[in-house]
C-alpha positions in Angstrom: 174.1 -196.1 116.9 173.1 -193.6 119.3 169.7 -192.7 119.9 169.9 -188.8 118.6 171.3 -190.7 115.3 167.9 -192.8 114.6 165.2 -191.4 112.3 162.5 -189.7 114.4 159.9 -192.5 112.7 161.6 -195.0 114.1 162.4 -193.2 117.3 158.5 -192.2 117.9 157.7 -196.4 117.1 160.4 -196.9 119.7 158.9 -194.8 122.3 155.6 -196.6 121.2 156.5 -200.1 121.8 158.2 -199.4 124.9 155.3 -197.2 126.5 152.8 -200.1 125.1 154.6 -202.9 126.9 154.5 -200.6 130.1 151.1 -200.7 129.7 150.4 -204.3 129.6 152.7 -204.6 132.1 150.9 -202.2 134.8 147.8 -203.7 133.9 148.7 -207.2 135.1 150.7 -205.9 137.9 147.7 -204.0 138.6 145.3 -206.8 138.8 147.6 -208.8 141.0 148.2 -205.7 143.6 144.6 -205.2 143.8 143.3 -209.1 144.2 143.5 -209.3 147.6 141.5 -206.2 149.0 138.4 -207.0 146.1 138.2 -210.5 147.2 137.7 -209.1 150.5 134.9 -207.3 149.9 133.3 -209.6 147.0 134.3 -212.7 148.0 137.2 -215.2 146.0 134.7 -216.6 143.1 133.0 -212.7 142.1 136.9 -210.8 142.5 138.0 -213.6 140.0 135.3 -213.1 137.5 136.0 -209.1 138.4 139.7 -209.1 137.8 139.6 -211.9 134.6 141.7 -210.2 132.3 140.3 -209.9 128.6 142.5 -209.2 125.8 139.9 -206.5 124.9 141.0 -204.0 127.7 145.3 -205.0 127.2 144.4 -204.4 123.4 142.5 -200.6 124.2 145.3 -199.6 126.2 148.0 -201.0 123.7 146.2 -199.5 121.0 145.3 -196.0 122.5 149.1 -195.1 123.1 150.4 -196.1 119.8 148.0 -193.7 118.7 149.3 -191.3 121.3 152.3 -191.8 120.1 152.0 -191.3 116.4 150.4 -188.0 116.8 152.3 -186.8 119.9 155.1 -189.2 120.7 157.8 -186.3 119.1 157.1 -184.1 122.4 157.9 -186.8 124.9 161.4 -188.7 126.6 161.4 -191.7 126.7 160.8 -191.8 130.8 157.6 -189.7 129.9 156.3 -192.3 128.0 157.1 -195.0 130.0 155.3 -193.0 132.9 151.9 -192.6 130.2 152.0 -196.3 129.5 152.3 -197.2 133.4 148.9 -194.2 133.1 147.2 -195.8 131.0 147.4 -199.3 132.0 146.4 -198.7 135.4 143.4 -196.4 134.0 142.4 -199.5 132.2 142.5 -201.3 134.8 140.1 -199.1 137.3 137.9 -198.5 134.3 137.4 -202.8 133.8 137.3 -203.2 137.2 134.5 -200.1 137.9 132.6 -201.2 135.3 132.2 -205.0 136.5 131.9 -204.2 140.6 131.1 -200.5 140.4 133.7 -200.7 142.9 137.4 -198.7 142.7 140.3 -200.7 145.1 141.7 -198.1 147.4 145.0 -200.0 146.5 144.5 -198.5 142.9 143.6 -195.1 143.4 146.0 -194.3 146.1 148.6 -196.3 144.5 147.9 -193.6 141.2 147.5 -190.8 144.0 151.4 -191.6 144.9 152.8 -192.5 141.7 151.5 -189.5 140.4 153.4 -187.4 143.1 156.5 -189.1 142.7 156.5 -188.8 139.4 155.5 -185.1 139.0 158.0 -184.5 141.9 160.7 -186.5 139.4 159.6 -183.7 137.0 158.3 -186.7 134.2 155.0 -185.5 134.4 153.5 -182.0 135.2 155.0 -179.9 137.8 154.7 -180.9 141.5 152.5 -177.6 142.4 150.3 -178.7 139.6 149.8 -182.1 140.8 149.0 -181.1 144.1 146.8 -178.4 143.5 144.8 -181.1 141.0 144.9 -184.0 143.4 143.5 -181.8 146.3 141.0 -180.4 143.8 140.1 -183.7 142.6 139.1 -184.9 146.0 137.4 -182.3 147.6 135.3 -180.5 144.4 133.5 -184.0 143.9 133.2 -184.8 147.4 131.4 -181.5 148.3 129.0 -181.4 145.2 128.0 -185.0 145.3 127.2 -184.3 149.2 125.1 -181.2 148.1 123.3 -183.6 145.4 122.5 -186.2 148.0 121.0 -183.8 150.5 118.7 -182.0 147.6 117.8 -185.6 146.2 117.1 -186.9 150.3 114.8 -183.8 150.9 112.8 -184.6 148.1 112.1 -187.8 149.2 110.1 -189.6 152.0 112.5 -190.0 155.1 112.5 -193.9 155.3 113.7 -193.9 151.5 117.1 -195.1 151.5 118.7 -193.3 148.4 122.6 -194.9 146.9 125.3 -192.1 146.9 125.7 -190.3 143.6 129.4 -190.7 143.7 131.9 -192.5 145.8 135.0 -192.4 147.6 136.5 -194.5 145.7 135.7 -192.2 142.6 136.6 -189.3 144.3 140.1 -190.9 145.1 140.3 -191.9 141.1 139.5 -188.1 140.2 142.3 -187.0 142.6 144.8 -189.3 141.1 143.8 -187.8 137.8 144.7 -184.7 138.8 147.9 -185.7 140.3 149.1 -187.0 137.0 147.6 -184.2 134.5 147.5 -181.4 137.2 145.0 -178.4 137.5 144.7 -177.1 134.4 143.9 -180.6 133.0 141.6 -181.8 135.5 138.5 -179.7 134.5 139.0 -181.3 131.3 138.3 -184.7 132.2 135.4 -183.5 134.3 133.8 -181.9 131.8 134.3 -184.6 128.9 133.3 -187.3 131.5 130.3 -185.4 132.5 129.4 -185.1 128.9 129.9 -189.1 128.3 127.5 -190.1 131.4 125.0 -187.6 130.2 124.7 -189.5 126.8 125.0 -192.6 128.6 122.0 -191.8 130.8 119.9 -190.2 128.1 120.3 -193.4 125.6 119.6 -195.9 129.5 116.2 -193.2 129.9 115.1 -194.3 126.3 116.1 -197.7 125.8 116.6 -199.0 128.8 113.8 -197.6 131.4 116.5 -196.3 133.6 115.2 -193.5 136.2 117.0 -191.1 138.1 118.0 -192.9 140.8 119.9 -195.6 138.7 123.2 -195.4 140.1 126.0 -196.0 136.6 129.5 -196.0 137.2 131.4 -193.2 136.8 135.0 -194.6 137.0 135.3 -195.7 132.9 134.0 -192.6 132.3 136.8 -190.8 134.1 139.4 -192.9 132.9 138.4 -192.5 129.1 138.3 -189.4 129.7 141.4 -189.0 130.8 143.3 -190.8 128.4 142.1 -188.8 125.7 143.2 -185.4 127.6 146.5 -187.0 128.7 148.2 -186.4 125.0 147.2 -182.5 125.5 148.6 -182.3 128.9 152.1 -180.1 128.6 154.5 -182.4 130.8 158.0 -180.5 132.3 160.7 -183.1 131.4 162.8 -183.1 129.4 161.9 -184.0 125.3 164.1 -186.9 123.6 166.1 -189.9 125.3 
C-alpha cells in the first residue's frame, strides 16, 4: 500500500511515531556528543549527574510532538517531521542540561546553529534567507542588550562589586540556533513568550523564595520551551506529504 493510499489518521500517527523516535534518539545522541566538553569544565562525577538522562525529559519531548502532531502533523512531510523531532530532542536536551549546570555546550548550540542551516538550505525547514537573518539576529540582539544591562546594572554599583553576566554566550548561541530553525519572523516569538515565562518565574522566586535582582536564573529552558511551543506555528517551505 502506498503511502498517498493510507488514511490521513493513520498517516499523521505515522508521522508521529517516527518524529517521536527521532526525538529520543537526538536526545541520547545529544548527551553522548556533548559529554566530553561538560566534563571538561565540571569535572567527570558533576557532567555525569548533569547529563543523567531521566525518563521525565525523553517522555516531554515524546509527548509534546505527538501533540504537535495531532493538531498540526497534516501540514508536514515526513522529512519535516523527522527534522522537528531531531528539534525538539536536542531542545530538551539544552533545556535539562541549562537548568542542572546553567551551563549550554558550545557542541550543542553550534551543532543546532549548523543543522539548522543545512536543513533550511535543504528547504525542510524555513527558507535559507530566513534562517540566516534569525540566526544573525539571534546572536547579536541579545548580545548587545544584555551588554547594555550589565553596564547600567555595574554603574549603579560600587566599583569593586563583582556583578554575574545577565545572559551568556552560550544562550546567545542557543537563541541563534533558534532562529536558524524558525527563522525571523518566528524568533521574536520565542523572545517574547520566554521573556514572559522568566518574568513569572522571577516574580513567584521575589515572593517565595527571597530572590533579589542579582539572582542569576537560567534562561536556556525558558528559550527552549518556548520554542517548542512556537515551532508548530512556524510556516516550513517543503514540501507537504511523503
Amino acid at each position: 500500500m502506498s503511502p498517498e493510499a493510507l488514511p490521513p489518521t493513520t498517516l499523521l500517527l505515522l508521522h508521529a511515531l517516527a518524529s517521536g523516535l527521532v526525538c529520543l534518539l537526538s536526545f541520547e545522541a545529544g548527551r553522548w556528543f556533548v559529554r566530553d566538553e561538560m566534563q571538561h569544565w565540571l569535572g567527570l562525577r558533576r557532567a555525569q549527574l548533569v547529563l543523567a538522562g531521566p525518563g521525565l525529559w525523553r517522555l516531554l519531548g515524546l509527548c509534546a510532538y505527538f501533540g504537535f502532531f495531532v493538531i498540526f502533523g497534516h501540514q508536514l512531510g515526513l522529512a519535516q517531521a523527522l527534522a522537528m523531532g531531531l528539534f525538539t530532542g536536542l531542545l530538551s536536551l539544552a533545556a535539562m542540561v541549562d537548568l542542572r549546570s546553567r551551563l549550554l555546550p558550545d557542541r550543542l548550540t553550534l551543532g543546532l546553529v549548523i543543522l539548522g542551516l543545512c536543513l533550511a538550505a535543504a528547504e525542510l525547514t524555513v527558507s535559507l534567507t530566513e534562517a540566516l537573518a534569525g540566526g544573525l539576529t539571534g546572536y547579536l540582539l541579545p548580545w548587545a542588550l544584555a551588554k547594555l544591562t550589565d553596564r547600567r546594572r555595574r554603574s549603579r554599583l560600587p566599583a569593586t562589586t563583582s556583578i554575574e553576566p545577565s545572559m551568556g554566550r552560550g544562550d546567545f548561541a542557543l537563541i541563534a540556533a533558534i532562529g536558524c530553525w524558525l527563522g525571523f519572523s518566528s524568533l521574536a516569538f520565542v523572545l517574547v513568550f520566554a521573556s514572559l515565562g522568566m518574568l513569572a518565574l522571577a516574580i513567584w522566586g521575589f515572593l517565595r523564595r527571597g530572590w533579589r535582582l542579582s539572582t542569576a536564573l537560567p534562561f536556556g529552558p525558558a528559550l527552549c520551551l518556548a520554542a517548542m511551543a512556537v515551532a508548530p506555528f512556524t510556516p516550513m517551505t517543503g514540501p507537504a506529504g511523503l
